[in-house]
C-alpha positions, 0 to 999 in steps of 0.5 A: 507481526504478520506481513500480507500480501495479494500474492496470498491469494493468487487470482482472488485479490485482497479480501481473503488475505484481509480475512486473516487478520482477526477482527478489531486488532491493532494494525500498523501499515507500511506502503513501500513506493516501490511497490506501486505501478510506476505510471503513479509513481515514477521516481523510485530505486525498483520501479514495478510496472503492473504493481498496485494502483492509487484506486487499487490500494485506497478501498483496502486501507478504508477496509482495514480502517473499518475493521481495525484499529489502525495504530500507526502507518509509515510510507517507504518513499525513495530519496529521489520521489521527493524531487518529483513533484508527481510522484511528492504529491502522490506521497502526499495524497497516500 
């Protein structure tokens, strides 16, 4: 299992990092809420402002859908997100 982060590839975003996983391999995703920008995601433990964004995040997992095969995805939301309904429809959406 290999753990990819932008942090990766400072200053070049996500696509070098996207490049190391060989093509059509299986991929499982896991997006933890915390790492979202609170603005987006306002009820969880560790808020991150400055983290990624809906429009930021969405183009990489249709990226990773083209060129892989997606074999699973799990969302890491915190307990409270659920009794928000901003942030329980944007765990919906995701």
């Amino acid at each position: 299992m290999k753990e990819l982060q932008p942090t990766a590839a400072p200053g070049r975003g996500w696509m070098p990092v996207l490049a190391t996983i060989p093509q059509s391999s299986a991929v499982y995703i896991t997006i933890d809420a915390d790492g979202l920008d609170p603005t987006e995601m306002p009820a969880v433990m560790a808020p991150s402002p400055g983290g990624i964004l809906y429009r930021e995040i969405a183009p990489v997992l249709r990226r990773i859908a083209r060129a892989h095969r997606v074999v699973g995805a799990s969302w890491a939301p915190d307990g409270a997100m659920r009794r928000r309904s901003r942030g329980g429809a944007l765990s919906r959406t995701l």
